[in-house]
C-alpha positions in Angstrom: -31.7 -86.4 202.6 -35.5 -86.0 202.3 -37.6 -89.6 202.5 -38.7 -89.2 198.8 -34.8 -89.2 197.6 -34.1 -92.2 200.4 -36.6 -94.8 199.0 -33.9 -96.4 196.3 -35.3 -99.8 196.9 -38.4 -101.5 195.3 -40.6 -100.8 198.7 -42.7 -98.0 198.8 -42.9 -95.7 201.8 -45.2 -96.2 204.6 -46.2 -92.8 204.6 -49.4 -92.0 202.9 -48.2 -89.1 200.9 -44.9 -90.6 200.0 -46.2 -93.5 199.0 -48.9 -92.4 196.5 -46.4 -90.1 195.2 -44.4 -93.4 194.3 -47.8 -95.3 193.7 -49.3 -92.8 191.7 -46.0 -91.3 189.8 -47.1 -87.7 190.9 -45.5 -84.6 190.2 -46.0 -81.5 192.3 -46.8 -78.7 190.1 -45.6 -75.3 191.0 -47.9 -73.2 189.4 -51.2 -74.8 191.1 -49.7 -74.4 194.8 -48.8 -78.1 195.2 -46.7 -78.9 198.3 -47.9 -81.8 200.2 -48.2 -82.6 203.4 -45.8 -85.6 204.3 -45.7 -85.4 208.5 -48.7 -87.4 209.4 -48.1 -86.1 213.3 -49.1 -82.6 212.2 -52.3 -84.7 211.3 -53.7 -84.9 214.9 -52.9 -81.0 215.6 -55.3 -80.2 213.1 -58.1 -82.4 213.5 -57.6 -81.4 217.4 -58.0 -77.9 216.3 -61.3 -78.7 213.9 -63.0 -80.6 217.2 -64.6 -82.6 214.8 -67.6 -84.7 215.8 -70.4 -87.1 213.9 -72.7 -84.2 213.2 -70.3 -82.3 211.3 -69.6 -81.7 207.7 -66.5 -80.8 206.6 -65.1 -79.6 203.6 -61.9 -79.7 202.4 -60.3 -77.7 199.6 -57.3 -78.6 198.0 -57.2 -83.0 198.8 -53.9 -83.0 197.2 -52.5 -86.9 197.7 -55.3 -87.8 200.1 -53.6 -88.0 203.6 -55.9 -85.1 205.5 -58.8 -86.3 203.9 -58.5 -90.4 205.0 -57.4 -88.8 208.5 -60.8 -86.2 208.8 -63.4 -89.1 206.9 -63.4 -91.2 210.3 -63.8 -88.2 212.7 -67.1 -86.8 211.2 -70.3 -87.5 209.5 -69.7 -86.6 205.8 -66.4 -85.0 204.1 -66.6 -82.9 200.8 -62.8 -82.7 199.2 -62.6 -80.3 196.4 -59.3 -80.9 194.2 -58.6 -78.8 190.8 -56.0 -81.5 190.0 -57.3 -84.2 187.8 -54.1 -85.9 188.2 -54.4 -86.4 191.6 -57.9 -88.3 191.5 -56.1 -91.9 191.1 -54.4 -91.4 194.7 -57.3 -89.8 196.2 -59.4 -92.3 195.2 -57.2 -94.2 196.5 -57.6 -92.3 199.8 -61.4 -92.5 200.0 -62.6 -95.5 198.3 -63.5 -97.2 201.7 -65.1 -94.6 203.0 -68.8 -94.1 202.1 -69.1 -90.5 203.5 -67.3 -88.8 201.3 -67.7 -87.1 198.0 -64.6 -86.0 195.7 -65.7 -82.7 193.9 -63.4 -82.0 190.9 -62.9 -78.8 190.1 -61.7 -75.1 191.3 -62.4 -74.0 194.5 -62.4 -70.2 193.3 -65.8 -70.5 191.2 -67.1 -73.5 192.3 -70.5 -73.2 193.5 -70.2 -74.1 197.6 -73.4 -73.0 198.0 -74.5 -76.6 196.6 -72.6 -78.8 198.7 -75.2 -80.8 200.1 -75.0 -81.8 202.8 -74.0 -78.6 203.7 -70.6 -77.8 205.4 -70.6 -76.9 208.9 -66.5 -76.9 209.2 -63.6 -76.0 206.8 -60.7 -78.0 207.4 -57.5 -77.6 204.7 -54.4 -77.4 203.7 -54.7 -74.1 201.4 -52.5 -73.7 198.1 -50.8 -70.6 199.0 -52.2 -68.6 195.8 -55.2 -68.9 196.8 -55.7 -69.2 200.7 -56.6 -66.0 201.5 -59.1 -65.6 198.4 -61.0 -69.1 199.5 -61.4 -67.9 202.9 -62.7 -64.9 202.7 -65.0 -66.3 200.1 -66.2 -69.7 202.2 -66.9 -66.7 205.4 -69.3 -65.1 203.0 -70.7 -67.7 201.0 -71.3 -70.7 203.6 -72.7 -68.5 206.8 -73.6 -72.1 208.6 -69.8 -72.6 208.6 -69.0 -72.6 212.6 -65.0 -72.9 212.3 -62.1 -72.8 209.8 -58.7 -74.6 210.4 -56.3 -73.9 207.6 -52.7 -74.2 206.8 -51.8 -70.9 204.9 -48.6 -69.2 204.2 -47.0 -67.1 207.9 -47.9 -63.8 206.0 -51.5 -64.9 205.5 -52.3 -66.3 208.6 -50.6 -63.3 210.3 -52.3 -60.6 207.9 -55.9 -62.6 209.3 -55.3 -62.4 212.5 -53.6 -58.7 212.8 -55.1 -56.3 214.7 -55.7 -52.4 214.3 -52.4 -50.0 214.0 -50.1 -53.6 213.1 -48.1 -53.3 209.9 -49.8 -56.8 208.9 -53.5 -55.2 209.2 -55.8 -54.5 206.1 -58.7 -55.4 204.4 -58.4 -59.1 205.0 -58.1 -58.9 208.4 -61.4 -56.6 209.1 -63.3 -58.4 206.5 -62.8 -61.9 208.2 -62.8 -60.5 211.9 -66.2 -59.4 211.0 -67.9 -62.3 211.5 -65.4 -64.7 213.0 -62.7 -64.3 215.5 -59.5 -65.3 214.3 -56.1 -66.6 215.8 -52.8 -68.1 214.7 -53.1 -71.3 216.2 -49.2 -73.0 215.8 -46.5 -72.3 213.2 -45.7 -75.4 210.9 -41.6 -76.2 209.6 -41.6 -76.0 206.0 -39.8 -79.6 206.2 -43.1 -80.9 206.6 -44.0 -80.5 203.2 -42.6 -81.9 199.8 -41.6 -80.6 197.8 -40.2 -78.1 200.8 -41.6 -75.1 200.2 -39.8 -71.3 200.2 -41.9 -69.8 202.8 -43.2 -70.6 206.1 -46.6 -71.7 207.3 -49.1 -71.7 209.8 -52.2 -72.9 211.2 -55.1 -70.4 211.6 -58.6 -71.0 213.1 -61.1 -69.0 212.4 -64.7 -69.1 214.6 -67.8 -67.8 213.5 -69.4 -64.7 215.7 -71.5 -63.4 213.5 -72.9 -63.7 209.7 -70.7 -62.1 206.7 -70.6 -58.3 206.3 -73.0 -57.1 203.6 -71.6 -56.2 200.4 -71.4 -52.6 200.9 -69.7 -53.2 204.3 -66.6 -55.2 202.5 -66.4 -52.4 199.6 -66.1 -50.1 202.2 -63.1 -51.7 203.9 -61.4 -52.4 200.5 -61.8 -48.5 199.1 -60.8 -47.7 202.7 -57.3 -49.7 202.5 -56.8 -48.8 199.1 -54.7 -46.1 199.3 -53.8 -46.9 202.8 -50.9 -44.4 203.3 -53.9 -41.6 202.8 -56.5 -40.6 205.4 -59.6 -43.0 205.3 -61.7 -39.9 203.3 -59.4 -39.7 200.6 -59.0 -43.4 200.1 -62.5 -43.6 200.1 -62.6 -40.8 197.4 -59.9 -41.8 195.5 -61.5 -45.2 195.5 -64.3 -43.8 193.9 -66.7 -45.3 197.1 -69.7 -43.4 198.2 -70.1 -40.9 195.6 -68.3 -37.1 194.6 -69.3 -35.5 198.5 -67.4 -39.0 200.1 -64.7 -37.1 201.9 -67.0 -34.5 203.4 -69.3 -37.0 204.6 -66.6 -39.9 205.8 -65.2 -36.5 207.9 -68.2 -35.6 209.4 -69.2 -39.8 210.2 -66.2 -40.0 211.7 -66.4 -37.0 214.1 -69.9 -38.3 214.8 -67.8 -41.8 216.0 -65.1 -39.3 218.1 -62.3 -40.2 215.6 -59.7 -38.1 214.0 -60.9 -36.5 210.9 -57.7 -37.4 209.3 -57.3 -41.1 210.5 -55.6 -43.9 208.3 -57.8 -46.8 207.9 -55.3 -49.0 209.5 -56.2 -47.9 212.9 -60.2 -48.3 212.2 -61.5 -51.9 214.1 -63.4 -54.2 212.5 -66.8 -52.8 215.1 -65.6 -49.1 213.7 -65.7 -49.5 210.3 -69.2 -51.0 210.6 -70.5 -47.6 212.8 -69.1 -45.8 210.3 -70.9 -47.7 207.6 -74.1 -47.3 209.7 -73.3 -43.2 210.2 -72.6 -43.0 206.2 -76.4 -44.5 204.9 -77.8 -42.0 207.8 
């Protein structure tokens, strides 16, 4: 029996999430991702992961019922949570109200304009609506370059598809995209009884740390028309992609003999270093 369906009694739970679902009379919405975090132990294995100290700004995406973002507020110097959710903003009020370096940013973290946070984030710490995870990420790596390190609960596939590495079933755009300016590893996996309403799929934690600044723009439209037709070799993806103009395939052949690969090569055995050389050997 979960501890939502076990509080019959007139007392609500001690739990943070539990008890604002009670408080607050919140219903987890489906369609918007919501499954909230209701183990406050897994609390200290993130903010152990984050390394958090008073210089650092963190933002959160996705503040949900509150109980990441009253853990993180103490640990550093200013916390921006970003919630799509109006309905949640009674119980993460509730969450925040005592504490005076935090903002609560309404709105969706897809469009919303994280280039204004101010102060700026320097960390990313979050429990990621699974629709979006992966999206947001890639997005915060490009968008907020003085971002030092990411620590995210995403869906297993997700955190696995981040982390893959060249010739694995899991690796694909994602995974070169992000490992091009940050090294990335699957730090733990997390029970899906951790969560309520207990979700279908399994999670993880990721981390992500900065090595370098986002790949220019024709760098990441590379790797996508590279992987978009991934059973093909990498110059027909690339043509069939419509990347690099009508003489693509001759030129993607003769860049990659220049780099001592196989003319024919899939793109799922490129690394993240390759595909930049052969970016570099294709504006020659």
């Amino acid at each position: 029996m979960s501890a939502v369906v076990a509080e019959t009694d007139g007392e609500l739970p001690v739990q943070p999430s539990l008890r604002r679902i009670r408080e607050f009379n919140v219903r987890p919405k489906h369609d918007l991702g919501q499954n909230f975090l209701i183990d406050s132990n897994i609390l200290g294995v993130i903010d152990r992961l984050a390394e958090l100290g008073p210089d650092d700004v963190v933002l959160e995406i996705g503040g949900g019922l509150g109980v990441l973002s009253e853990h993180l507020a103490p640990l550093c110097g200013h916390l921006h949570v970003i919630e799509l959710d109006r309905a949640l903003v009674p119980a993460l009020e509730d969450a925040l109200s005592s504490r005076p370096n935090t903002t609560l940013h309404i709105g969706d973290a897809m469009v919303f304009d994280l280039v204004e946070l101010s102060p700026s984030p320097t960390k990313i710490v979050a429990n990621l609506p699974y629709g979006i995870a992966a999206t947001v990420i890639l997005r915060s790596v490009e968008l907020l370059p003085q971002v030092t390190r990411w620590v995210a609960m995403v869906q297993r596939e997700v955190g696995e598809r981040f982390a893959a590495s060249p010739g694995e079933k899991a690796y694909g755009a994602p995974s070169v995209i992000a490992q091009l300016s940050c090294e990335v590893r699957v730090a733990r996996a997390i029970s899906r009884n951790v969560f309520h309403p207990v979700p279908n799929v399994d999670s993880v934690l990721i981390t992500l740390d900065r090595t370098g600044p986002p790949p220019a723009d024709e760098l990441r439209k590379l790797v996508r028309a590279a992987f978009a037709h991934r059973r093909k070799a990498l110059p027909r993806s690339l043509a069939t992609a419509g990347f690099g103009g009508n003489d693509i395939r001759e030129r993607a052949r003769a860049a990659l003999g220049e780099l001592g690969l196989a003319l024919d090569v899939r793109a799922e055995r490129l690394s993240p270093d390759q595909f930049r050389a052969l970016l570099e050997e294709l504006q020659r």
